[in-house]
C-alpha positions as CSV (number, residue, x, y, z in Angstrom):
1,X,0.0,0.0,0.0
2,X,3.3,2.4,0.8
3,X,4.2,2.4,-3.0
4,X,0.2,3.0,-4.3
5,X,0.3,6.2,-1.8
6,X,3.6,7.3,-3.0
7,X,2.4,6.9,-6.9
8,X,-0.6,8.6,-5.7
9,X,1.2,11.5,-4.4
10,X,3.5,12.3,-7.2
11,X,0.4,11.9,-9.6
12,X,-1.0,14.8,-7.8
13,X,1.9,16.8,-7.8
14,X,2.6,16.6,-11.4
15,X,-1.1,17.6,-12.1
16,X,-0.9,20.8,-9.6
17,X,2.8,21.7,-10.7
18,X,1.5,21.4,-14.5
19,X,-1.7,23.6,-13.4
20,X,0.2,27.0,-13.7
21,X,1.8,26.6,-17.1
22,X,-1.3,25.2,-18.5
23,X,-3.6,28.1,-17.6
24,X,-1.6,30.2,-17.7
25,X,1.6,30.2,-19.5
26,X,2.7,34.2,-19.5
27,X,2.4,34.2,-15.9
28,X,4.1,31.2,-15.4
29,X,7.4,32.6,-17.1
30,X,7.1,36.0,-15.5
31,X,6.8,34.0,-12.1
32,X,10.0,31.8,-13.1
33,X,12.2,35.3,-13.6
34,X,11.1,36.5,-10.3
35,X,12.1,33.6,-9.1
36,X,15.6,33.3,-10.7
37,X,16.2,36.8,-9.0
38,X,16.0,35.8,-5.8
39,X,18.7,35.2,-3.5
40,X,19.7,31.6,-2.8
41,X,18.9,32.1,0.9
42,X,15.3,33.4,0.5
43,X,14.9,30.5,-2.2
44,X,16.1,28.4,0.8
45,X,13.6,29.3,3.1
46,X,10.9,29.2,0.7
47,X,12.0,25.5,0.3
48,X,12.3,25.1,4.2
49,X,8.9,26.5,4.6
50,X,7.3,24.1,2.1
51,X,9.1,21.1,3.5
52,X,7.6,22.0,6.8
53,X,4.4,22.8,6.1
54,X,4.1,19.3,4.0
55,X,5.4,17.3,7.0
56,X,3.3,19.1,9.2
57,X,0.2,18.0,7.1
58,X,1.6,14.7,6.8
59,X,1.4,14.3,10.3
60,X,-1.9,16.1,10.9
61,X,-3.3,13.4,8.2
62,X,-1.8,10.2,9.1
63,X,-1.3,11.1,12.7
């Protein structure tokens, strides 16, 4: 059951990442310069702060 939840997952994180591009393509690359212009330590703790939040839902669901 471990591998059909982990297919699962990715599934639905290929379907939300492709979500932006697909609506709404413009946006999408003036999003990905922004992001290119950011330092690597704000980048960072964007990364941090998504990492956390996931685990912390992770844990809030399967708890």
């Amino acid at each position: 059951m471990l591998w059909n939840d982990l297919f699962t997952a990715v599934a639905l994180l290929l379907v939300l990442e492709g979500l932006m591009p697909f609506l709404n393509p413009a946006g999408f690359k003036r999003a990905l310069i922004q992001i290119v212009a950011l330092p690597d330590g704000v980048l960072r703790g964007f990364g941090f702060a998504a990492i956390t939040a996931g685990l912390l839902l992770l844990w809030w669901l399967r708890g």
